[in-house]
N, C-alpha and C positions, 0 to 999 in steps of 0.2 A: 504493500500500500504506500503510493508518495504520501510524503508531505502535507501535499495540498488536501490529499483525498481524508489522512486524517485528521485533520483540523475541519473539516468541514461534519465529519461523522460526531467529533465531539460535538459540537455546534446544533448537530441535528440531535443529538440527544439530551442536552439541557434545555432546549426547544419542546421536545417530548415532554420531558419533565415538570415543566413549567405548565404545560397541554395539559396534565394528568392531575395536577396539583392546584388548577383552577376549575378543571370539572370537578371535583373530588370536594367534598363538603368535608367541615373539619369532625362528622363521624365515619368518614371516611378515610381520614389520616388517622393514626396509631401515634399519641402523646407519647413516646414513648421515655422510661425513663432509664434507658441503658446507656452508655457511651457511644452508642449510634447516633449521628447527628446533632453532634457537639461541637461548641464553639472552645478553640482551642487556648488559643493566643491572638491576643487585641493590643494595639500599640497607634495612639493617636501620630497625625504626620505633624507636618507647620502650618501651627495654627497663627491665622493673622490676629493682629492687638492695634489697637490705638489710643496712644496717647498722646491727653494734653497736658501742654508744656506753655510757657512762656519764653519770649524771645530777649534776645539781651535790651532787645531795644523798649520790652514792657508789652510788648503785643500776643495776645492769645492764639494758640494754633496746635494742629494737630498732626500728626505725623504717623506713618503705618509702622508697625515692623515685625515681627514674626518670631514668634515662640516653637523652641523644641518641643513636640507633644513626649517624646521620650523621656522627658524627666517628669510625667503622672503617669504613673503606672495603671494601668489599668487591671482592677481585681473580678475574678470572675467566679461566681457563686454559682455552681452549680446546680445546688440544692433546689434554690429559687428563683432560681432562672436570672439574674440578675448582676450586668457587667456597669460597674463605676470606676470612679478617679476617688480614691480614697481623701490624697492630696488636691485640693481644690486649684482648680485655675484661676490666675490672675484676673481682676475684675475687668482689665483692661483687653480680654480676649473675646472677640465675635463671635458667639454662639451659633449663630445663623449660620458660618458657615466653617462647618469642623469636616477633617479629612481623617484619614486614617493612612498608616504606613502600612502596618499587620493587621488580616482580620482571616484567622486561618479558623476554621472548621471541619471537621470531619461529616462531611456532606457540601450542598447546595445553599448559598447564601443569598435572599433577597429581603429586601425593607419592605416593611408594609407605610404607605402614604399616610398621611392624615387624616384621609379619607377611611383608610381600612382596607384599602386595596394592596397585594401584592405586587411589589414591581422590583426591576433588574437593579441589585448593587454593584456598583462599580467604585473601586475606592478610588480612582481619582476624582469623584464629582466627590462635590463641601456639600454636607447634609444640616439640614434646620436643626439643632439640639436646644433651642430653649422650653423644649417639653421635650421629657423623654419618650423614644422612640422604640417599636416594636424590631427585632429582625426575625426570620424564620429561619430555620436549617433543616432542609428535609433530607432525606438520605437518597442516598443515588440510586436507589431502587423506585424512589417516588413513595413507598409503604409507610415512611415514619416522617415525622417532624419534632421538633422544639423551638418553642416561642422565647425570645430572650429580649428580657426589658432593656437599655441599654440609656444610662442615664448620667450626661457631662456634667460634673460640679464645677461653680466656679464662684467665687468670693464674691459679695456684694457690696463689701468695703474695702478701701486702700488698705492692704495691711500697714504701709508704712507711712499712715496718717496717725494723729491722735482725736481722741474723741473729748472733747474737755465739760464740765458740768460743772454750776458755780451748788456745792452741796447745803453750806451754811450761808449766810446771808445778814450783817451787823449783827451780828452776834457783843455784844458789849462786854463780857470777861474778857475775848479774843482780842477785843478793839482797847480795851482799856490797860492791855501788856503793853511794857516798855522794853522789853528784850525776849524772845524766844526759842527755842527748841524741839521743834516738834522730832517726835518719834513714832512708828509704828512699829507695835510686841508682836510678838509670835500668839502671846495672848487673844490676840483681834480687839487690842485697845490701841489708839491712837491717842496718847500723851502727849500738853503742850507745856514743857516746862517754862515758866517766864517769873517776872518780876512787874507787880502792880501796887503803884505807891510803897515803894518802897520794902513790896511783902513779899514774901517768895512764896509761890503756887506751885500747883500744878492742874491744869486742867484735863478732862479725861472723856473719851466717848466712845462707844461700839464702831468698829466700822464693818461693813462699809457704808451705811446707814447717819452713822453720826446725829441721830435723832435727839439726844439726852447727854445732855455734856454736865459735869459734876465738877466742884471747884475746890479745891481742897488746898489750906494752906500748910506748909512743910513744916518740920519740925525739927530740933536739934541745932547739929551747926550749919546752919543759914544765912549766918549774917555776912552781907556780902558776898550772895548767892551768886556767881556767874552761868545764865541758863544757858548761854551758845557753847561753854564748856562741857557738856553733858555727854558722855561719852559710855558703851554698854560694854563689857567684855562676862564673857559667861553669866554668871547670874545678877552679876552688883551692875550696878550705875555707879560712874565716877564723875566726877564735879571738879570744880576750884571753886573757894569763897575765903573768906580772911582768916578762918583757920586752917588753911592751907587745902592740902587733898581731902576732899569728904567725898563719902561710901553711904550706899543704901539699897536695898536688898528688894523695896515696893516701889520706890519713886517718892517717899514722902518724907519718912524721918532719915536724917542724916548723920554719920558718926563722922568725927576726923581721923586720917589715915596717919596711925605716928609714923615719919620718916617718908609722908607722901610730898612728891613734886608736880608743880603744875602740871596737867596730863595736856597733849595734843591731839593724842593717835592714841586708837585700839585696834591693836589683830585679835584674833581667833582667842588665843592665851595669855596675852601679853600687855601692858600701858606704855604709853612714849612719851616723857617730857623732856621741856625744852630746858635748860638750867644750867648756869655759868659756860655760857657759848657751845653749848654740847646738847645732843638729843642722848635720853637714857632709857633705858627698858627695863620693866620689872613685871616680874610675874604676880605680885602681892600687893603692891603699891609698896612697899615697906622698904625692900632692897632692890638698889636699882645698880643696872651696869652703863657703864659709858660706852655708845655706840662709835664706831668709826664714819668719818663723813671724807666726803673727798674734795669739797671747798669751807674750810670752818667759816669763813668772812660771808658766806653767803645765808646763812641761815634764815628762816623768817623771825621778825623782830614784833607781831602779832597778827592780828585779825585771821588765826588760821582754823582751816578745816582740813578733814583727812578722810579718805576710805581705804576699809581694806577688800581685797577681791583675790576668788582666786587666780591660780595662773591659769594662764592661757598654753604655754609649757610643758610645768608636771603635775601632775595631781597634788603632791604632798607640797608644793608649794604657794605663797600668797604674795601677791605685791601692794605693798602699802603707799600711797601717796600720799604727801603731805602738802598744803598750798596754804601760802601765807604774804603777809607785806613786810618791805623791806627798804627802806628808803623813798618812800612813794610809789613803786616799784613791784609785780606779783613776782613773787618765788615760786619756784615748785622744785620738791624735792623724793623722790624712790627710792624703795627699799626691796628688794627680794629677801621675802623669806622660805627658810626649811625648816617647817614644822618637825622634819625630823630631826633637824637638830646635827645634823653633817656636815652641815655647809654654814660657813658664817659671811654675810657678806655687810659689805657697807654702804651709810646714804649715799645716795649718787645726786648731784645738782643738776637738774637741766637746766647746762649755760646756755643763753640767750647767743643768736646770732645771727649775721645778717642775711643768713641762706633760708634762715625760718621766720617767717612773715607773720605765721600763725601764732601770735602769743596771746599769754588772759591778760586781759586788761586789769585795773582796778577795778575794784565793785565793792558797795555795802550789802550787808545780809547775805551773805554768802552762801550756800549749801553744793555741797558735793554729794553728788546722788551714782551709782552704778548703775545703768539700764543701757538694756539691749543691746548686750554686752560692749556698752560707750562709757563712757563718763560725760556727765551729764554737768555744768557748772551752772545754778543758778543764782543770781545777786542784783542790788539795784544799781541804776545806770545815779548818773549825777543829778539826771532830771527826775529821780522818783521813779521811773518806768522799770520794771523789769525784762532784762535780759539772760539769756542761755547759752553758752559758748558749747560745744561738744568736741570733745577727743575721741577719735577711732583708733589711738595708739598708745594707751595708754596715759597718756598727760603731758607727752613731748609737746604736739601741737592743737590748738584751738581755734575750730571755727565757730561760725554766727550764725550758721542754716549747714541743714544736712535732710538730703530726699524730702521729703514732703512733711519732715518734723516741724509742727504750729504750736504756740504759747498762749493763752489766752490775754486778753487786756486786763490786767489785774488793779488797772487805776493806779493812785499813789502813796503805795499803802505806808506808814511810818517806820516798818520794817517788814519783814518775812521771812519763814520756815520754810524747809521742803524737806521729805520724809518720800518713800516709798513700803509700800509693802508686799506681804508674799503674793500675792495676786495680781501682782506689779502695775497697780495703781500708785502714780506720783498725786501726792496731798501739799497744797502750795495755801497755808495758816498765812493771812495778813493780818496783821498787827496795826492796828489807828484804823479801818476801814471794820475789820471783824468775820471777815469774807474767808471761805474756805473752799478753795476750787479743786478736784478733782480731774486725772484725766490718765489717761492708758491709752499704749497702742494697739489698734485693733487686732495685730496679728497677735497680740499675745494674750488678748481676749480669748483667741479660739479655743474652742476645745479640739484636744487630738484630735476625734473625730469629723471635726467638721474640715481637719484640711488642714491645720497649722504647714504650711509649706517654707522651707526658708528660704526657696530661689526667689528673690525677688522678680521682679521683670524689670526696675527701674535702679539694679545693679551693674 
């Protein structure tokens, strides 16, 4: 037989088939549920996207570009007939018209229409997927079929937007603080350490709700309470106030730490103060060792904040950042630590220089936050507004926008907190306003299930 002759006999037998399987009523076809006319392997092609963007020059536009279907895997449920994307597609991809690269079956593959009618699949044509679609598989004998739902997911928010919500609203204990601290426990209380007339507080509310805030004044040694000092390591809170390191186990009453130094930083085990031009570490607050640094003249001289995070590196390790002022001037300085305790290393200064553009500015109300896997720099500009600079690299360099990350107008509050918690909600407490804004990014909203995907499309 040429060639031609068999290509043509195939042709006349899927022809057949197709003849037999539209006179044939479906008690006519055999449901069957054997591995007869199964769908094997499904692998979407390039799917089109479009996004909008801005031009430098400030003008709105849009532009095509094409996504790998190959990185959503498509899962197939045999049981229930039933082929998805577990991982959601980008909001930015055109449902209307999806392709496919793989659509292998053990048998005869056709789409039923909209309509309900049976018609020829070809994977080069782009099929409507914004309702999911029936396909058939009958088997090559024409005697069996399987109906298989086949249903495209794709996100209906930017993941890499945030969604912000003003939760509180002049709240007057909030508004009436003169210095602040917010925290979020593990507990699921959102604590706002401060100082009101002179009194040391702490205010306290459920989150993520914040319905019922409760005002409780502190007790012990307090006097000359500093609340932006507030700092958690294992179970204590640690402070500065005029008797030097104070300790407390609720958040409310406070003992003094004998042989405590002003703290800056907390890792996982350990406090870090600044004291006679040196940073020191103590596991107790009691006894402290003297750290090695690699520029001593640079050190920060105050208004500092810290995070610890793990590594990016090794597991058993954490990098500590420390960010403060120094002549007018922000410092930042790094620490790698070995939890296990093998490696001893020392502060390291990011010198400033003229190859790096990206520096933090000054700011008041400071907050160093970890998200999505960034650092996060929150603080007020000169005019009262607030700004957010973000590192992708750990804390060497700072920008002022990154992808589609938005801040709310928070007004001109007379200071502000920022706090994150496990459900990585950022909580932004202003201070003379009473305003308590909420917001997270959508993609970390999802649940697994519904898709969390980390390819972005606008990567």
């Amino acid at each position: 037989m040429t060639k031609t002759l068999a290509v043509a006999f195939m042709w006349s037998a899927i022809a057949g088939l197709f003849l037999m399987a539209g006179c044939s009523s479906d008690n006519d076809l055999i449901e069957t549920t054997s591995n007869r006319c199964s769908v094997t392997a499904v692998t979407l092609g390039g799917l089109k996207a479009y996004i909008n963007t801005t031009t430098g020059a400030g003008h709105d536009t849009t532009f095509q570009t094409t996504v790998s279907g190959s990185y959503y895997r498509m899962q197939i449920d045999q049981r229930n007939r039933q082929i998805y994307n577990r991982d959601s597609l980008p909001m930015e991809v055109d449902l209307s018209k999806i392709v496919f690269s793989v659509f292998d079956a053990d048998g005869t593959v056709v789409l039923r229409t909209l309509s309900g009618e049976d018609s020829t699949f070809n994977m080069s044509d782009s099929i409507d997927f914004r309702t999911p679609r029936t396909f058939v598989v009958y088997s090559t004998d024409g005697t069996a079929r399987k109906d298989y739902t086949v249903t495209i997911n794709a996100h209906k928010q930017d993941g890499d937007q945030f969604t912000w919500t003003k939760r509180v609203e002049t709240h007057s204990d909030i508004a009436a603080l003169e210095s602040a601290k917010a925290m979020a426990g593990e507990d699921g209380l959102l604590r706002v350490f401060g100082v009101e007339s002179g009194e040391a507080c702490v205010l306290t509310a459920s989150l993520p709700r914040l319905n019922d805030w409760s005002r409780t004044l502190m007790t012990g040694e307090v006097s000359g309470f500093v609340p932006r000092s507030v700092l958690k390591t294992g179970e204590r809170y640690y402070a500065t106030a005029d008797a030097g390191l104070v300790t407390s186990t609720d958040g409310v009453d406070w003992v003094a730490v004998t042989g405590g130094l002003p703290v800056v930083a907390a890792s996982t085990d350990s406090l870090y103060a600044l004291y006679n031009n040196g940073i020191h570490s103590s596991a107790d607050g009691h006894s402290w060792t003297l750290n090695a640094l690699d520029t001593p003249d640079a050190l920060p001289a105050g208004d500092c904040v810290s995070i610890c995070t793990p590594s990016v590196t090794y597991d058993d390790y954490e990098d500590l950042l420390l960010v403060g002022t120094r002549n007018g001037e922000t410092v930042v300085w790094k620490r790698n630590l070995d939890r296990e305790n093998y490696n001893v290393f020392p502060w390291n200064y990011y010198t400033p220089s003229e190859e790096n553009v990206y520096t933090l500015p000054v700011m008041s109300s400071t907050s160093l936050i970890a998200y999505d896997d960034r650092l996060l720099m929150f603080g007020l500009q000169p005019d009262g507004t607030l700004k957010v600079y973000i590192s992708s690299d750990g804390g060497r360099t700072w920008k002022d926008e990154y992808r589609d990350y938005t801040f709310p107008d928070v007004g001109r509050p007379s200071s502000l907190t920022v706090t994150a918690d496990a459900d990585h909600h950022l909580w932004i407490v202003c201070a003379g306003s009473g305003d308590v804004w909420c917001g997270r990014l959508n993609k970390l909203s999802w649940e697994e299930d519904d898709g969390a995907f980390e390819k972005s499309i606008r990567q």
